[in-house]
N, C-alpha and C positions, 0 to 999 in steps of 0.2 A: 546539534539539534536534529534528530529527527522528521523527518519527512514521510509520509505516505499520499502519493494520490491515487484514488481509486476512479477508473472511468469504469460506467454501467449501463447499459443502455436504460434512459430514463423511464420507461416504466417498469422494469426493475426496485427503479431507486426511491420512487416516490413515495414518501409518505415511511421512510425507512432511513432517512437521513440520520438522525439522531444515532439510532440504534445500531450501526455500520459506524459515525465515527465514536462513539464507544468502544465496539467490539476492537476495533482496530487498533485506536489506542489502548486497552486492555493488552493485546497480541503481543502488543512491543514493550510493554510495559513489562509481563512476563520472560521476554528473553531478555533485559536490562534493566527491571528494578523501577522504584517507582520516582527515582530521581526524573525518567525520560516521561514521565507523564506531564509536568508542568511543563516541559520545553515540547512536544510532540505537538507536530501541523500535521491536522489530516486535507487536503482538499479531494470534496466530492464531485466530478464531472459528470454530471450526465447527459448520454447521449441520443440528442432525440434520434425519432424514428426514422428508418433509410438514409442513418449518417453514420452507422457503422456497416462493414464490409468486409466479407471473408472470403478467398477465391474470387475475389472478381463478383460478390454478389451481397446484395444486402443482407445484414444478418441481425436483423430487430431480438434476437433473443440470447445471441453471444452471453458469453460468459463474463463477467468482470476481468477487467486490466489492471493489476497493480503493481506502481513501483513503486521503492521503496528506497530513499536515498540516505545518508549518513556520511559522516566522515569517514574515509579508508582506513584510519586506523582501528576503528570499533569493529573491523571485518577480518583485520588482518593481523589483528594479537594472535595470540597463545588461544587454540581451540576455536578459531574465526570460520572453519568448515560446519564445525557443530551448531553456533550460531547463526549461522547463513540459515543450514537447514531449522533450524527452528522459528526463525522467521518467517521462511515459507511456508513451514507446515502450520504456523500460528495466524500468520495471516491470512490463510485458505481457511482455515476453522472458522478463522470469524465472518468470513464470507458465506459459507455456507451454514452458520446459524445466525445469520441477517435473513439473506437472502432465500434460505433452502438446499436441501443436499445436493439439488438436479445445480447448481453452481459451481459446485464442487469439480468436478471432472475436467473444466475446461478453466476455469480459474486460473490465470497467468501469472506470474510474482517477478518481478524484475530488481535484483537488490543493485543500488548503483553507490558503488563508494568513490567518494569526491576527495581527491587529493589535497591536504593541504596548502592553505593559501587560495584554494579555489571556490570558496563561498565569501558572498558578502550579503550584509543587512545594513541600512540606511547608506547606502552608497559608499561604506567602507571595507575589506576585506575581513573576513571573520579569524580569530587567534583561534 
């Protein structure tokens, strides 16, 4: 199952919510097909004002933070470099037609692949 969470600084995000988890789930939906759209969580954080921080200084206008978690196997088949890269450059697209291109440049992508055995949902481990 797919994961995406995007942190924004919230006036960024306001009033844009809908249209970013769209975009997002679209993003991943195109490097895997439209199986990952029924299973695909997006969580949006946003962060209010003077609670985000760059160098040691507030930064109310930062760029979006996204990671992006999956199973290590969906990363590490056959062509797992290719897809990496297209998830970040699908998920920076979508950020930057959410949010605006001036999002684009500093947009972060974090893909995290989670080892087998190591997710669970309702208090059991996930197959």
């Amino acid at each position: 199952m797919p994961h995406v969470t995007a942190r924004v600084p919230e006036a960024q995000l306001a009033g844009r919510e809908q249209a970013l988890i769209s975009a997002l789930t679209d993003a991943v939906v195109e490097v895997y097909g439209q199986w990952a759209r029924d299973v695909m969580v997006v969580h949006l954080d946003g962060i209010p004002q003077g609670r985000w921080g760059i160098g040691g200084k507030a930064a109310d206008d930062a760029a979006p933070a996204i990671t992006f978690g999956i199973r290590e196997a969906a990363l590490t088949r056959p062509g797992g470099s290719e897809i990496a890269a297209r998830l970040v450059a699908g998920l920076t697209d979508a950020v930057a037609a959410v949010l605006g291109e001036q999002a684009r440049g500093g947009t972060s992508v974090e893909l995290v692949a989670t080892t087998e055995g190591r997710t669970g949902v309702g208090g059991a481990i996930s197959e």
